[in-house]
C-alpha positions as CSV (number, residue, x, y, z in Angstrom):
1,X,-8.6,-14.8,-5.3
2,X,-5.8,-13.2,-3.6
3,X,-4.0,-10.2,-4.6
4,X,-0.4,-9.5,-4.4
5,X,0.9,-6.4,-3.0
6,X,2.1,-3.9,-5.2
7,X,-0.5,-5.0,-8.0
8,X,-3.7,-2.7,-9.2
9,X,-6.5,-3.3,-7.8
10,X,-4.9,-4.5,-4.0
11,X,-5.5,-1.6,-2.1
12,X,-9.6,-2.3,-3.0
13,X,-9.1,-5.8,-2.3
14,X,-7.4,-5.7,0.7
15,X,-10.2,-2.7,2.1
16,X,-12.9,-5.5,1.6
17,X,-10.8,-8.2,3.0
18,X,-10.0,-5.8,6.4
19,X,-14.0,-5.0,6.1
20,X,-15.0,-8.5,6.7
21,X,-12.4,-9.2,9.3
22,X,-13.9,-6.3,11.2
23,X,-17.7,-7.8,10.8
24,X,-16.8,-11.2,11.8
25,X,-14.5,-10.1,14.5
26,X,-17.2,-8.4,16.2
27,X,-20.0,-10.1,15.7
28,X,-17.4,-13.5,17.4
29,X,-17.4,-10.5,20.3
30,X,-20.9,-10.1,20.1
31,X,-22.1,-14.0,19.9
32,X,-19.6,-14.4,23.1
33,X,-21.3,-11.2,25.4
34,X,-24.7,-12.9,24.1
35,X,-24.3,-16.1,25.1
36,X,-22.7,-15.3,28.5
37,X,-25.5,-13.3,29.2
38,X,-28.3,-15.8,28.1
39,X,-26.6,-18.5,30.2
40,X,-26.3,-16.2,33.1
41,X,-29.0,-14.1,32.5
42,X,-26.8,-11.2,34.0
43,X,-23.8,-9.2,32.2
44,X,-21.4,-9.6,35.4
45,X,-20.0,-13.3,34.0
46,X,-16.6,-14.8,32.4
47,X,-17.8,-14.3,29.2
48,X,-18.4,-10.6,29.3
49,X,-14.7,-10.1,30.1
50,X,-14.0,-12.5,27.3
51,X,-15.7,-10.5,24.8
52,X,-14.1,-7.4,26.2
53,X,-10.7,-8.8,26.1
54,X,-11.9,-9.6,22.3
55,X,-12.9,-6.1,21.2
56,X,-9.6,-5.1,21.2
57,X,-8.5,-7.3,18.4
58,X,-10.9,-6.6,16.8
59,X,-10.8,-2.6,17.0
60,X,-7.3,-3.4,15.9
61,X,-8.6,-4.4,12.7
62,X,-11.0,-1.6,12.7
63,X,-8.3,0.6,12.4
64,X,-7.2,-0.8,9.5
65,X,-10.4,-0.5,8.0
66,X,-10.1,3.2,8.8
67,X,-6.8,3.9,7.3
68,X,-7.5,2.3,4.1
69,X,-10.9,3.3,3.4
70,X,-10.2,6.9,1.9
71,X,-7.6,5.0,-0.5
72,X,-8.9,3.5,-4.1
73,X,-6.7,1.7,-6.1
74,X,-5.5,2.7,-9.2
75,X,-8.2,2.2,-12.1
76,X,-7.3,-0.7,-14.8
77,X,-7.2,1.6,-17.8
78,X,-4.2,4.0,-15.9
79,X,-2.8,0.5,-14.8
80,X,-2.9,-0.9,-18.9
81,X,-2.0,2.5,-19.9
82,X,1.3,2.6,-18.0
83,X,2.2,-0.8,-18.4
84,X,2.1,-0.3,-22.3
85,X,3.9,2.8,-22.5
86,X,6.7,1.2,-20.3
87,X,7.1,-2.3,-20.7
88,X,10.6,-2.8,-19.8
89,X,10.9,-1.0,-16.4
90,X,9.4,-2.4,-13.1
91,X,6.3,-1.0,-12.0
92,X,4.4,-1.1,-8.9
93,X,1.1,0.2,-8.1
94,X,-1.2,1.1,-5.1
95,X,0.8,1.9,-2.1
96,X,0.1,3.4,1.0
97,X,3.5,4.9,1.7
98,X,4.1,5.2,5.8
99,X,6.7,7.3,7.5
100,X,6.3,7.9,11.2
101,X,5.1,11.4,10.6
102,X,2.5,11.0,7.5
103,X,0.5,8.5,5.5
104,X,1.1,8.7,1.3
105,X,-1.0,7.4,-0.7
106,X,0.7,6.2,-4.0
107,X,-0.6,5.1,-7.2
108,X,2.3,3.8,-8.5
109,X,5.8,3.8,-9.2
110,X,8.2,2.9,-11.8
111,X,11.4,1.6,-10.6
112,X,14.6,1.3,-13.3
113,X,18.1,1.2,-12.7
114,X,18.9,4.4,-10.2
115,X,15.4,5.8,-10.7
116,X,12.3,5.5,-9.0
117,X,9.5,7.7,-9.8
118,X,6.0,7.6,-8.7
119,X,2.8,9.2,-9.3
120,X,-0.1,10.1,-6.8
121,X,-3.7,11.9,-7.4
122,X,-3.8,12.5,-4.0
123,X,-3.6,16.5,-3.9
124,X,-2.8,16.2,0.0
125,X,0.6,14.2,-0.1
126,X,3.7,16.3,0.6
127,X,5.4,14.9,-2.5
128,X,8.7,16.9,-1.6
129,X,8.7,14.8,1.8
130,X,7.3,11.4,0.1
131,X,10.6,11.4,-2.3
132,X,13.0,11.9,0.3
133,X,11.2,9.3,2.2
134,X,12.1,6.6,-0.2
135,X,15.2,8.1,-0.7
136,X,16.4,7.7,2.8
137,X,15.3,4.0,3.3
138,X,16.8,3.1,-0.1
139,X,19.8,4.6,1.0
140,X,19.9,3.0,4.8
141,X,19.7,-0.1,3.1
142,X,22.8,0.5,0.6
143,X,21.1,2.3,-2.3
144,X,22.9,4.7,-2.5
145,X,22.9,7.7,-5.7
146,X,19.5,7.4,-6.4
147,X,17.0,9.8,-8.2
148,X,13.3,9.9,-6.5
149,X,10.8,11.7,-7.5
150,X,7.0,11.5,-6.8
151,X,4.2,13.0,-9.5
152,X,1.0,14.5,-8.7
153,X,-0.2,14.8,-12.3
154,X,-0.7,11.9,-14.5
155,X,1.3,13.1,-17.9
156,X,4.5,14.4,-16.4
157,X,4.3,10.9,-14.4
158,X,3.7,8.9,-18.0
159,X,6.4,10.9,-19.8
160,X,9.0,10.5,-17.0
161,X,8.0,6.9,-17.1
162,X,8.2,6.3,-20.9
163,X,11.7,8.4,-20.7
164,X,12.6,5.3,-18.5
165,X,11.1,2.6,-20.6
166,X,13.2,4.3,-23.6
167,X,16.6,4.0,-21.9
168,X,16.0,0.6,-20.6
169,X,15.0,-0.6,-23.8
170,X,18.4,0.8,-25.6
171,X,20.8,-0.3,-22.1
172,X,19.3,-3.2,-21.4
173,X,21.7,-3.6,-18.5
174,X,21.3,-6.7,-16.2
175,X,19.5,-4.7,-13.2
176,X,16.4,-6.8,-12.8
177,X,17.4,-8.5,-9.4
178,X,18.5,-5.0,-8.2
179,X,15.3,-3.6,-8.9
180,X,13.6,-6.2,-7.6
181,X,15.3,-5.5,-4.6
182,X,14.3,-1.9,-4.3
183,X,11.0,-3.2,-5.4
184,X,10.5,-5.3,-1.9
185,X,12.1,-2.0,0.1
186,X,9.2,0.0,-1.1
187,X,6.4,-2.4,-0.5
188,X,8.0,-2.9,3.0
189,X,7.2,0.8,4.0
190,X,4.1,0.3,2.4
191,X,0.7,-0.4,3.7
């Protein structure tokens, strides 16, 4: 079954999907150098260079293996939890927020109107640097006046979220397509 970015649960998903990428891709690398050097019987043949040219996909995909694995997606409960105390607002959850300088991990964040607010347990995100990240690609790409701000604990996060929900729900304004579009934005600087 195939998860959809910005859903919980995807960053584990994707971590075992990049996993067995990595095992088949070099165990193709390995069955190649193998064979090569049982039809040989030496290493110096066309299919060692093969194999070598074919490590470095495959320590491409390594890599992404490496990058996701200290990042666990956002448990079911937090994920139920938020969703019920803000129905009305868009929501996204496990993100891996890249900049050219720093990788942020994000457990979610609730997008409504010309708000966006996220919330991480990671203690090592620069959440002063993470908001003005998303600020600055929302507003390179015409959205401009916005409010961003990223959470490290879980209640202000909720209570900033159900603040959201509560407007929403009394100006239920016609935004969804906007928000969708920030929506997209975000998962596009996303992992």
């Amino acid at each position: 079954m195939k998860q959809k970015k910005g859903t919980p649960g995807y960053l584990d998903h994707q971590l075992k999907i990049e996993i067995l990428k990595a095992i088949v891709s070099f165990a193709l690398v390995l069955a190649i150098l193998f064979l090569g050097i049982m039809q040989t019987g030496s290493r110096l043949n066309l299919l060692t260079i093969v194999a070598i040219l074919g490590a470095l996909p495959a320590s491409h995909v390594l890599v992404g293996v490496i990058v996701r694995f200290p990042h666990r997606s956002i448990s079911d409960e937090v994920a139920k939890e938020i969703q019920e105390k803000a129905p009305n607002i868009l929501v996204i959850y496990d993100l891996i927020i890249t900049s050219s300088e720093k990788v942020m991990p994000v457990d979610c964040i609730a997008i409504s109107e010309h708000t966006v607010c996220g919330y991480t347990r990671s203690k090592k995100v620069d959440l002063v640097y993470a908001a003005s990240h998303i600020k600055n690609i929302l507003s390179q790409n015409g959205y401009t006046k916005m409010t961003v701000k990223i959470f490290d604990g879980y209640t202000p996060f909720l209570a900033r979220a159900e603040g959201m929900n509560a407007i929403a729900e009394v100006d239920r304004t016609e935004n969804r397509e906007r928000e969708e579009q920030i929506r997209r934005l975000i998962l596009n600087i996303s992992m």
